[in-house]
N, C-alpha and C positions, 0 to 999 in steps of 0.2 A: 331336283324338285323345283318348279318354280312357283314362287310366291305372289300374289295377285297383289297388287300397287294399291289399292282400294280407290285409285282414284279414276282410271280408266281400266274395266274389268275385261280379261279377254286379252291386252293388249302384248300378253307375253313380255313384259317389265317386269324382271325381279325386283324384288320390294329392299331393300337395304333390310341393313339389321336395326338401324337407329330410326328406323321407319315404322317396325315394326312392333319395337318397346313402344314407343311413343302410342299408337294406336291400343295396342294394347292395356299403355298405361289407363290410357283415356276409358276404356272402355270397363275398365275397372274401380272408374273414376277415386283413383289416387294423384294427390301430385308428386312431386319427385321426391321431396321431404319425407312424406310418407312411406315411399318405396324402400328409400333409402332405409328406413329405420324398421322397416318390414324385412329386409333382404340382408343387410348387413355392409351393403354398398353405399358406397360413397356418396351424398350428392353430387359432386365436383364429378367423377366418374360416371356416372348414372349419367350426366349433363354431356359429357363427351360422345358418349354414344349415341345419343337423342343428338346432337350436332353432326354425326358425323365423322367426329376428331378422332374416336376409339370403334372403329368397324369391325373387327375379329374379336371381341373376349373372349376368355379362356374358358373352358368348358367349366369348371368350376362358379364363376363368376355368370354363368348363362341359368341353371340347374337354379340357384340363389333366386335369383328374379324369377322364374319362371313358378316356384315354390312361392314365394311372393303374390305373384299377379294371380295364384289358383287356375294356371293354365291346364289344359287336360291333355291327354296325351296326343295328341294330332297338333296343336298350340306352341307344343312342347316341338315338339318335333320340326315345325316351321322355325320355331327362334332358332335351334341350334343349329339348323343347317343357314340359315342367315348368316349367323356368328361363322361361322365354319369357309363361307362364300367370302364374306369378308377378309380370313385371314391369307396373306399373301404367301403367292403361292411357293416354299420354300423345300429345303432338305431338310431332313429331321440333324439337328446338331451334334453335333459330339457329343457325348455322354460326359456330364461333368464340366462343359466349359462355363467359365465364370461364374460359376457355383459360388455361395456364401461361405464365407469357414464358418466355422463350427465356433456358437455365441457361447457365453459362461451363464450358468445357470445362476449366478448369486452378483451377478451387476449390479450394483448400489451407489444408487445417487445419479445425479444429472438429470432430476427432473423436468426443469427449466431450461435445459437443452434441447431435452425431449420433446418438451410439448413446443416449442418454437420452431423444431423441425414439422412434427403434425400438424402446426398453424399453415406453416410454406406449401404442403403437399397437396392440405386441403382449400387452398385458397385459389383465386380465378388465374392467378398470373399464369402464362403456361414457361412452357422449357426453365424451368426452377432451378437454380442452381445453389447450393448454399455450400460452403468451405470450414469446413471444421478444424482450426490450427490450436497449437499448442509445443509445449515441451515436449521431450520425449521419456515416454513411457506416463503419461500424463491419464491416456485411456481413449487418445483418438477412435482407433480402429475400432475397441469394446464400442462405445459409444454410434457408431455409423453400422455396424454388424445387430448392434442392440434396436436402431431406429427399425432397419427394413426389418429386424421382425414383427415390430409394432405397427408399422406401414403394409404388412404385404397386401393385407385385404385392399386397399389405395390403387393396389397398381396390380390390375389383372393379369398384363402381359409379362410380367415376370420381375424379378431381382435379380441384377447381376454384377459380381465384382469383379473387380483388376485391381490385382498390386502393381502398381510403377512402380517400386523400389528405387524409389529417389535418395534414399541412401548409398544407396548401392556405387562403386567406382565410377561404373557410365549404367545411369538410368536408363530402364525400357523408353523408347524414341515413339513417337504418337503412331506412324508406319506401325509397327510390331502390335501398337496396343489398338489400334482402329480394324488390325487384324483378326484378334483375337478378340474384339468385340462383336467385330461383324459374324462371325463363325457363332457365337454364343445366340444370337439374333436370328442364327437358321440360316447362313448365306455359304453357299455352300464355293469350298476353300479355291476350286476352279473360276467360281464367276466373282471373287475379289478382285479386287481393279489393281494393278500394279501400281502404280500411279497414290503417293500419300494422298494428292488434294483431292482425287477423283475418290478415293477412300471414304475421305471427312466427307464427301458430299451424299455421295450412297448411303452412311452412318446418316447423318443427319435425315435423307428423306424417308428411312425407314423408322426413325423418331418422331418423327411425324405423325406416324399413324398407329403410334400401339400408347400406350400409358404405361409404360415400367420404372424402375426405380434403378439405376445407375448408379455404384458405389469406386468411386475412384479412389484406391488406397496409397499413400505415401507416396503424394505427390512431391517432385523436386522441385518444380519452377512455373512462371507463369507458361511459359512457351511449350515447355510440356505438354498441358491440361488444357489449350486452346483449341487445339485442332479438336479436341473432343466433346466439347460442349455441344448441344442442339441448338440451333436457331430459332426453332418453334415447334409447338405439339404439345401433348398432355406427359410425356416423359420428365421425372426428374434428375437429375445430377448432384450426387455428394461426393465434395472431394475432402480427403484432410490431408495436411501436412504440415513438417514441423513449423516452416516461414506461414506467415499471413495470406499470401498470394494476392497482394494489396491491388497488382495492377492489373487482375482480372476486371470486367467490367460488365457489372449489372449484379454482383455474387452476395449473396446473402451471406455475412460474415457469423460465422459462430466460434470465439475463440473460448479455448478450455482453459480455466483455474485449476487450482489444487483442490482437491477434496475440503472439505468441512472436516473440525477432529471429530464431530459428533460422526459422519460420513464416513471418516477413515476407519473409526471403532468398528461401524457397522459392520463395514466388509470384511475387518478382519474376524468379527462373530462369524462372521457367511460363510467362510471358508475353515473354520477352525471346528464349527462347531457350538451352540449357545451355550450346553452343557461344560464345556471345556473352557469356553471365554469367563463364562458365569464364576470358575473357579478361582480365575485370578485378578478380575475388570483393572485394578491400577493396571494391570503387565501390559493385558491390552493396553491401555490409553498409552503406555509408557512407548511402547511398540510404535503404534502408531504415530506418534510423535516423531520418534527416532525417526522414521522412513520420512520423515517431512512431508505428510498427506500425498504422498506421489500411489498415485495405482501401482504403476510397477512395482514400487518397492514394498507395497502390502501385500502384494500377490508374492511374492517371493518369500517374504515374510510368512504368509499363511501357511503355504508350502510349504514350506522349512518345518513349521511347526506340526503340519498335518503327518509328514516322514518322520518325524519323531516324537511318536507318542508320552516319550520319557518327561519331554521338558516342557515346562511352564512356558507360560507367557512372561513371566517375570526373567528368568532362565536366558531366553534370548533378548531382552531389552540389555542384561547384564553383557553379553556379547555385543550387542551393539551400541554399548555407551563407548567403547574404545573409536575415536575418532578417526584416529590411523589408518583403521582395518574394516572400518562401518561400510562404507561403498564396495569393499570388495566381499565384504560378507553377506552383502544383498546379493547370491546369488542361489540358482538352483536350479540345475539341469543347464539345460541352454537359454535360463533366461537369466540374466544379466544386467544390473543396472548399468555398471561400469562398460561395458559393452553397448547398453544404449546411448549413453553420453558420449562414446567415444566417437558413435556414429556421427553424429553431429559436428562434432570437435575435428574429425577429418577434411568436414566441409567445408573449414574455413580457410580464409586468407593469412600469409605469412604472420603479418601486421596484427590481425581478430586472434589468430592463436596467442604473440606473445602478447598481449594486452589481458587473454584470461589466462593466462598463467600467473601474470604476477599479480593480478588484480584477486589474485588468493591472498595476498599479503596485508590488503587490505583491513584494518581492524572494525573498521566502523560499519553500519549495518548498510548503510549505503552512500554512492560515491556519486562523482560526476566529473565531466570532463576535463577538466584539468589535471584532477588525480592520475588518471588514467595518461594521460600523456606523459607524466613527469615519470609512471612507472617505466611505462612501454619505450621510453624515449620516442615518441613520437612528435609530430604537431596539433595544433590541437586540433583540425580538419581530420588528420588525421585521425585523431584518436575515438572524435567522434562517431566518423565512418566504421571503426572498428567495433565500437560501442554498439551502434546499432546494426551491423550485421551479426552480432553476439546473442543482440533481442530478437532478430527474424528468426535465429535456427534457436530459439528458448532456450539458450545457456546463460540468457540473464532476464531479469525482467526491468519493467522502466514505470516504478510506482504515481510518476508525476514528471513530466517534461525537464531534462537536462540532468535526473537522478538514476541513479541506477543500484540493482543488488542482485545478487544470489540467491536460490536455492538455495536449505543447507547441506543438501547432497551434491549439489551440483558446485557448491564453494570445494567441499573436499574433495572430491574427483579433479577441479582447478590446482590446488595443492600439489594434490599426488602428480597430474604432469610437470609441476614445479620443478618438483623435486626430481621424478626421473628427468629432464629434459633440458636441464639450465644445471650450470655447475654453481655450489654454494658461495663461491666467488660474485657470482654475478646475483644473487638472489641477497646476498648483502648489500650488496652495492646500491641494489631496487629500495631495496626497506631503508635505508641511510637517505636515498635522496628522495624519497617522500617524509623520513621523518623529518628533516632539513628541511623541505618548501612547507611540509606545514607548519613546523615551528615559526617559521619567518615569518610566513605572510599573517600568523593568529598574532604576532608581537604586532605588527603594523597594526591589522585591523584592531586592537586590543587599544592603543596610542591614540585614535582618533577619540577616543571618549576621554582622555586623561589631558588635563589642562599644560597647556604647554607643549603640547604635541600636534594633535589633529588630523591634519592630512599628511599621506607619506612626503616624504620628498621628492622631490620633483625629480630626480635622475633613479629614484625606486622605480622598477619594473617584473610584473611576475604573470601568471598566467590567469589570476583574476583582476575585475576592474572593482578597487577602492575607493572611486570619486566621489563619496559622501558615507555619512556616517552612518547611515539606513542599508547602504552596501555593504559595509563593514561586519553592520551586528547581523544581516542576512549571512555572511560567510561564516562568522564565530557558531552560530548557531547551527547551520547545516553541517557545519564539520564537527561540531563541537566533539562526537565521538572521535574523531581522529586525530584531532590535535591533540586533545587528550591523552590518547595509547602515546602519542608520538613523546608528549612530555612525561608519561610515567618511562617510557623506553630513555630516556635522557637522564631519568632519577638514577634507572639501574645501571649504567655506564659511567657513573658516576660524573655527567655535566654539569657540576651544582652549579655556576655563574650561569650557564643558558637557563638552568629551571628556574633560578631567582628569576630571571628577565622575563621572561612568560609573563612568570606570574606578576610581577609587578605590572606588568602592560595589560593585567584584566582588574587590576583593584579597583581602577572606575566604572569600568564597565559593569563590575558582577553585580552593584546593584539592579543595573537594567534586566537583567537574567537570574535574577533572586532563585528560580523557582527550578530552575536547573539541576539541583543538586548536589552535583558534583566539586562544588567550591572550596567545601572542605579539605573536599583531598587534594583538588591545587593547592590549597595553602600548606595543608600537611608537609608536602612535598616540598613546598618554596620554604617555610624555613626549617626542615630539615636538611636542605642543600644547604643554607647559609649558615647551621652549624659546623654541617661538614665541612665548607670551607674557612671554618674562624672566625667568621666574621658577627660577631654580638650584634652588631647595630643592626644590619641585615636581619638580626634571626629574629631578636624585637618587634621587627618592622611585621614581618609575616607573621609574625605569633600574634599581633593586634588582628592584621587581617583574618587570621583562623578563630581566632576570638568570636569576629562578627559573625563568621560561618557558621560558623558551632551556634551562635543565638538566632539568629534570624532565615539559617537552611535547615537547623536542625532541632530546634529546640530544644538544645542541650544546655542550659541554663547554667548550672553547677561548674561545666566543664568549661564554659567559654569563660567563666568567673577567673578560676585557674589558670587559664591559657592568658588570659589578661593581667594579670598579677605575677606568672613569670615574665611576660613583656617589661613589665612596673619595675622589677626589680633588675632586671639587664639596664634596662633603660637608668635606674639609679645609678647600679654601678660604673656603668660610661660616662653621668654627668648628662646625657643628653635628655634636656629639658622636654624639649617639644615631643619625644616618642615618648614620654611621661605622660604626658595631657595626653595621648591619644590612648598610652594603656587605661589611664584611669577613665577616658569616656566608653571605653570599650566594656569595662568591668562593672560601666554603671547599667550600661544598655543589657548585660548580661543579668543585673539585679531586679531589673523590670520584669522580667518572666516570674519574681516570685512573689506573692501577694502578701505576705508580713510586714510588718511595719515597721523593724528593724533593718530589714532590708533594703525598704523605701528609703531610711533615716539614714545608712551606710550609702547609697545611690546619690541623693542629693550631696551629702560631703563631699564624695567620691569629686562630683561632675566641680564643685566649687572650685574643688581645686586642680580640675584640668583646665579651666577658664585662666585660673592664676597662670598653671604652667605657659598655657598658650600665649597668655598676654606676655609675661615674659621671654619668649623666646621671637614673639612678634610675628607668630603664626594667627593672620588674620583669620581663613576660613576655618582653621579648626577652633578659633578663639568664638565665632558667630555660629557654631555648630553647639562648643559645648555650654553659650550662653541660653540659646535653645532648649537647651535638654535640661537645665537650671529650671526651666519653669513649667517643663514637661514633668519632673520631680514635686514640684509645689504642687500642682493640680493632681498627683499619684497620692499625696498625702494630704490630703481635702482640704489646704491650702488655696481651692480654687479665686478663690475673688483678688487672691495676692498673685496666683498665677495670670490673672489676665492682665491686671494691672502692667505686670511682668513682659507680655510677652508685647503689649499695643507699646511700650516705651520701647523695647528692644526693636521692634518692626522702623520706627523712627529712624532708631539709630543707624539700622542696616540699610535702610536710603536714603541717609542724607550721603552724598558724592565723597566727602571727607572720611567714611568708613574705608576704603577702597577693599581690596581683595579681590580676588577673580567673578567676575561678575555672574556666570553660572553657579558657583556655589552662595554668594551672597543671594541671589534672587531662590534658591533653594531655601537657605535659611525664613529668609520674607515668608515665602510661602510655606513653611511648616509654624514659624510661628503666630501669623495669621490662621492657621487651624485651629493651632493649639486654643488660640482666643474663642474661636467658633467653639470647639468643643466644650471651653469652661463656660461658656451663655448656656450652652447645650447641660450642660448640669444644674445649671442657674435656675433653667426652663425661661429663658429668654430669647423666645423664638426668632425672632425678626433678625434681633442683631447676630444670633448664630448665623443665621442662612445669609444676614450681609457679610460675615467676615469669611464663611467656606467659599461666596461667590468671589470674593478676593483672591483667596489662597488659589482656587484649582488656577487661573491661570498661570500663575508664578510655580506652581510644580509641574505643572504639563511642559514645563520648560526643560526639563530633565525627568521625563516621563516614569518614576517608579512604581508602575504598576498597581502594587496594596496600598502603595502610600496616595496615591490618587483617586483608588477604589474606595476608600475609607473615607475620604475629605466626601467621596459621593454621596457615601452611604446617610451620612450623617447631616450634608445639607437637606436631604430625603427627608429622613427624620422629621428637621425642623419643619418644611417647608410641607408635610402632612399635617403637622399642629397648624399651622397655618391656613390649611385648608386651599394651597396651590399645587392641585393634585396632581395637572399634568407636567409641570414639572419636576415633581417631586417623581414621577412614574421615569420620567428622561431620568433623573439623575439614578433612581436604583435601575435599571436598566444599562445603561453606560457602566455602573460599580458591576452588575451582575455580568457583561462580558468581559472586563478585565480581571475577575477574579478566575472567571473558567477560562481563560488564556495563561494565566499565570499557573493553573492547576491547582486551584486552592478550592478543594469543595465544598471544605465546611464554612466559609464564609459565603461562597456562592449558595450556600442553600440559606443563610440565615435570611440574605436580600431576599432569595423568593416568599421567605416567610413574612417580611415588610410591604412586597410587592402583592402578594395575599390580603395583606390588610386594606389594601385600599380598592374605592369599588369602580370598575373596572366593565366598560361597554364591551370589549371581547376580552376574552381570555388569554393570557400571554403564552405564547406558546413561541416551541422554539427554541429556547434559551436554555435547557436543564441540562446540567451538567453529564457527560457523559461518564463522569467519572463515579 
């Protein structure tokens, strides 16, 4: 049939196809919007064809428009033989080639994937390429199998897949796979070009002209997936694979997370059954957890439970709480978690394997390169290299630049190679010289806060750099899990002289990291070591420091009273004066948590007479610590006007040059008792002079930054300095107090600041700052 051009009639010019919508459309007077939402067609699509770019659509996608524009039968009959003239002219394919496998009817979740893949399809860019990476068993392929069902309407000239099996010993080679693309695409297996590049190029000009959707499945590598891309046209391309495929160029990246738990439950309802899930929801959540939101492992999981109708959800959370046997019990049939990871785990390099084997040993929730070398024995070039090719094939992930962690399925799978693959000899050996480099370098970094110490010495060398004390508390704190485990492991092997030392090399620091937690039980641990080794003075010394832990980590008031008062009496029986004054100021600080007044009356003696002990044993800073807490007592028992008296004489004293002591804890002292003055005006209701004496203090404690004790001098110049009616800097100072309390993770003081920060009136609203906790 020939179609008349409408533009010269007669002239025997068939009319295109994209000639022919167009006219039509027009004469129907729709635009393409309209068509589009008439017909079920795409704009983007619609527009290809009206271009030119898509000349053959598929008899489906013709019938659609033609229903649309109310074409009549002779109309009808012109488009499709258009459409028909346009398509080139081919062999009918193999039956079956590049076919989709077969999607899961209960997919859940990845919305957000989802629609950013239907943003890309429907958008102008042509030859689209987007890369979908992740772990394995993560839900790549669900997820690319699940798009082009939601895409097919998009892409008239069809869907079609290839597995690369980049898993696989030796991946499909682009030859093989530009073969069995081209054959899917109707080229029939005689007029394939032997030639790879002459391949890619025939692929490529037949992309050109149709609009299909390309699913490249488990890709290996960039070089792979290159030759296969389009250059131009309305066709898209989805690749995934486990690596990034970073050095692709132009590729719209979409890498996959773990499910959501809320996500995880879902699917495991989808395939269990709501009726069944409904029966037991903790099992669920329990389940799902266990599999650590991994698709595969709730698909196996489902499975398992859907074959056996007998057992709860509860039933198999109970089998997979054994740690040992959890990765191997995620199995069923030929799916496999431990078989997924393994696939990966082949993939790597000598060096990338032992670094995840022994970096199972690791206790803390995440590490970074130095750990990792000292395990692997590597350098630390190396270890990094290792590190991140761990994160290309998702056997680890990387939460923040130089950090790293596990899975916790993918931690036990690292284990169980441990364990088969390395003999117990050496897997001791690993755990001894990580618990060894962390112990060392937390004692150094731990030394630069403690007077008398500071910076390591100079012939110290290890695989982090210490050169300031901002360096120091960054390492204590990022490791702080690991040094940790490594000093409980020193308790149980009975190291008491290393566990003393630790701990003594953080008792200046732990006020800077108050909020930590964990203090307690270093101390616990430090002087139960220095029992165990005899040594009383020693076990005094640490039972003061668990004292303060117990008062000011824990709020265990009563206990830390006790823990101070046996210190008192070790400390008696030795004769040794000066761990006296420290028990008694310890016991006093404990007595403050209780709001009696006998308690108060017992706290001031208390502190008197550590003032005495300390003067006598000629311990200056703890003599200007407990003369401090003298008048922080008198202002506790409404003493205030004899407390300020108190604290403006003592402030004198601690700067005339003649005091001497270590000048960081003397300017501490200053600046705490300098507050103490602010806060008794502050009861006084003597505004002015409160807010001049906290604008004293905060410099003098920013000098040894403790956190609540600087959030509170804030809070309270605030206070004043609202009476006052200097709003905006009273807003600066509860502001500054409201970040450092939600740093320190103190939420109910940060919430009391927002309740100050409420009170005053305020041109925008503060926003921002609430705690997440």
């Amino acid at each position: 049939m020939v179609i008349s051009s409408g533009v010269g009639e007669g002239d025997g010019v068939a009319e295109s196809f994209g000639g022919l919508l167009r006219r039509s459309r027009h004469e129907a007077r729709l635009t393409i919007e309209e068509l589009s939402h008439a017909s079920g067609v795409s704009v983007r699509a619609i527009g290809d064809m009206e271009r030119g770019a898509s000349r053959g659509p598929q008899r489906r996608t013709v019938q659609a428009l033609a229903e649309a524009l109310r074409l009549d039968d002779a109309r009808r009959a012109e488009l499709s033989e258009a459409a028909r003239a346009g398509r080139p002219r081919q062999e009918t394919p193999a039956p079956g080639a590049c076919e989709l496998p077969r999607g899961v009817g209960d997919f859940t979740g990845r919305t957000r994937e989802l629609a950013a893949l239907r943003e890309l399809a429907e958008g102008e860019q042509a030859a689209v390429v987007a890369a979908v990476s992740g772990a394995a068993g993560i839900g790549k392929t669900a997820l690319a199998v699940r798009a082009a069902g939601h895409l097919s309407g998009l892409f008239p000239d069809g869907c079609f897949y290839l597995d690369l099996r980049g898993m696989d010993p030796v991946p499909m080679d682009p030859g093989t796979a530009l073969s069995r693309l081209l054959k899917a695409l109707g080229v029939a297996e005689r007029r394939i070009p032997a030639d790879e590049e002459e391949r890619a190029g025939h692929y490529r000009a037949l992309l050109r002209e149709r609009r299909c959707l390309i699913i490249l499945d488990n890709a290996a590598h960039e070089a792979q997936v290159r030759p296969l891309l389009p250059a131009g046209g309305p066709a898209m391309t989805l690749v995934t694979s486990r690596r990034p495929l970073a050095g692709l160029e132009g590729v719209h990246q979409v890498p996959l997370a773990h499910l959501a738990a809320g996500e995880s439950a879902a699917l495991l309802r989808a395939i269990v059954g709501a009726e069944r899930a409904q029966a037991d929801p903790d099992g669920v959540a329990r389940v799902a957890s266990l599999c650590g939101n991994l698709p595969l492992a709730l698909r196996i999981a489902g499975n398992r439970l859907q074959s056996r109708p007998g057992w709860t959800a509860g039933q198999l959370a109970a089998r997979l709480g054994d740690e040992g046997r959890r990765v191997e019990s995620l199995a069923a049939g030929d799916l496999s978690v431990a078989a997924a990871f393994a696939l990966s785990y082949r993939q790597l390099s000598p060096p990338a394997r032992r670094s995840f084997r022994r970096l199972a040993l690791a206790t803390a929730p995440d590490f970074g390169v130095p750990m990792t070398a000292v395990l692997a024995e590597l350098g630390q070039d190396e270890a990094e290299d290792a590190l991140e090719e761990l994160v290309d094939l998702g056997l680890l992930q990387s939460p923040y630049p130089g950090r790293y962690r596990f899975h916790d399925l993918v931690r036990l799978f690292a284990r169980a190679r441990l364990s088969e693959e390395e003999p117990i000899d050496a897997e001791r050996q690993a755990r001894r010289r990580m618990d060894d480099w962390l112990l060392e370098v937390a004692t150094v970094a731990g030394r630069w806060f403690e007077p008398g110490y500071g910076a390591p010495p100079q012939d110290w060398s290890s695989l982090v750099e210490l050169n300031s004390a901002q360096q120091a508390q960054e390492w204590l704190q990022a490791e702080g899990g690991a040094w940790l485990a490594a000093l409980r492991q020193s308790a149980r092997v009975g190291e008491h002289a290393r566990v003393v030392e630790v701990a003594e090399a953080m008792h200046w620091f732990s006020d800077l990291w108050m909020h930590w937690g964990h203090w307690p039980e270093v101390f616990e641990l430090s002087a139960t070591a220095a029992r165990a080794m005899g040594d009383r003075r020693q076990e005094a010394v640490h039972l003061n420091y668990l004292s303060w832990a117990q008062t000011y980590c824990q709020a265990r008031f009563g206990e830390a009273e006790s823990t101070a008062l046996r210190a008192l009496e070790l400390a008696r029986d030795l004769g040794d004066v000066r761990q006296q004054g420290w028990a008694l100021t310890y016991a006093t600080w404990a007595l403050w948590g209780r709001d009696d007044r006998p308690s108060k009356e017992t706290a001031l003696g208390h502190i008197r007479q550590a003032a005495e002990c300390f003067q006598r044993a000629g311990d200056t800073e703890g003599y200007a610590q407990a003369v401090v807490s003298v008048g922080n007592c008198l202002r506790r028992l409404g003493r205030v006007e004899e407390s300020v008296r108190h604290n403006l004489a003592l402030v004198e004293r601690l700067r005339d040059p003649a005091f001497g002591g270590s000048p960081a804890i003397v300017h501490h002292a200053v600046g705490t008792a300098l507050d103490l003055v602010g806060e008794g005006y502050l009861e006084l209701e003597r505004w002015q002079e409160a807010a001049d004496h906290y604008r004293q203090a905060l410099p003098e404690l920013r000098r040894r930054p403790i956190a609540r004790a600087v959030a509170l001098s804030l809070t309270n110049l605030g206070r004043a300095l609202v009476r006052l009616e200097e709003v905006e800097e009273a807003r600066a100072a509860f502001l500054e107090a409201l970040e450092l309390y939600e740093g320190a993770g103190d939420t109910g003081r940060a919430a009391q600041v927002l309740k100050e920060l409420d009170r005053i009136p305020l041109d925008e609203p503060v926003t921002g700052r609430r705690s997440a906790g």
